[in-house]
N, C-alpha and C positions, 0 to 999 in steps of 0.2 A: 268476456271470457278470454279473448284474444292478449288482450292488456292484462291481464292477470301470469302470461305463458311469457309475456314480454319484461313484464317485471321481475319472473323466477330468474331469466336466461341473465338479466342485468347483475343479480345480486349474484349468482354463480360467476360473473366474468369479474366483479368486484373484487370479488374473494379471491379469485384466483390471482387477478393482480396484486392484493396487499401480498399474500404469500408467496408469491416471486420479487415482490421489494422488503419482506421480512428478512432481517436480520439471519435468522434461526434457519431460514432457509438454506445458509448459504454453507457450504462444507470447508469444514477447517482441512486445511493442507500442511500448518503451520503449527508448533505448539511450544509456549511460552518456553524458555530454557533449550530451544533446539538452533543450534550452529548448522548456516546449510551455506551452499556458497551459489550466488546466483548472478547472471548480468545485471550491470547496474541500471541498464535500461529497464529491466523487468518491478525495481521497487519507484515508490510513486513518492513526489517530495509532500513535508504536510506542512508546509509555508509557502507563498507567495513571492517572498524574497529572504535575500540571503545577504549577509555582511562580505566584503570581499576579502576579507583575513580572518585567520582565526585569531584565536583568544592571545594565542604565543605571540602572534604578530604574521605569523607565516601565510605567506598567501593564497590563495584556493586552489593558482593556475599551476601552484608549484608540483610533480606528480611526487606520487609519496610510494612508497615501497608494495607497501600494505596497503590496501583499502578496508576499512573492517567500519562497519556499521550496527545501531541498534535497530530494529522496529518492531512495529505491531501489525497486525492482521486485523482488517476491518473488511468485511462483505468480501472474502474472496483476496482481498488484495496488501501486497506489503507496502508500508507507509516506515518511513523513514522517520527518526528523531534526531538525524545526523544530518539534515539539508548540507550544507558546507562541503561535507566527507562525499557525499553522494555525486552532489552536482563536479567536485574536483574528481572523480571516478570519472563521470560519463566526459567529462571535456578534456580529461589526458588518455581517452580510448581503454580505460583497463575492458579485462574480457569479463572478468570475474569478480566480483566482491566475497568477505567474507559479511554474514549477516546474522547476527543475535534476536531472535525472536524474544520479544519481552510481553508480560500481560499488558492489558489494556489498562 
């Protein structure tokens, strides 16, 4: 009987874990098409590395006027599709980014 009351409490803690790492769980704060302006520390890069120029030739280190990025919303959190733009934000100190919320 005992083992029967052990295996309930398991498949309850089970479940209660997938539904705190379930996607669906998680509340959107973000919504495709919404410009918000946020620290750059606050979005998260979705690469490993990064080239040290951009496309033009210009360099990452160089600070730029504007910071404006795109990303998405995954479990809670902004991910970046601008590494480059992002990581030249956080290393010339800007306060602020501009950021374009896009679907997944």
């Amino acid at each position: 009987m005992a083992c029967g009351c052990i295996r309930d409490v398991l498949a309850q803690v089970v479940f209660f874990i997938r539904e705190l790492c379930d996607e669906r769980s998680y509340e959107k704060q973000y919504y495709a098409g919404q410009v918000i302006r946020v620290p750059p520390t606050s979005v998260r890069f979705s690469q490993d590395s990064i080239a040290g120029k951009y496309k033009d030739g210009g360099s990452i280190y160089d600070r730029q006027r504007r910071y404006s990025i795109s990303a998405v919303e995954h479990r809670g959190q902004m991910y970046t599709l601008n590494n480059r733009t992002l990581y030249s934000a956080q290393y010339n100190g800007a306060d602020e980014i501009e950021v374009k919320v896009v679907p997944k």
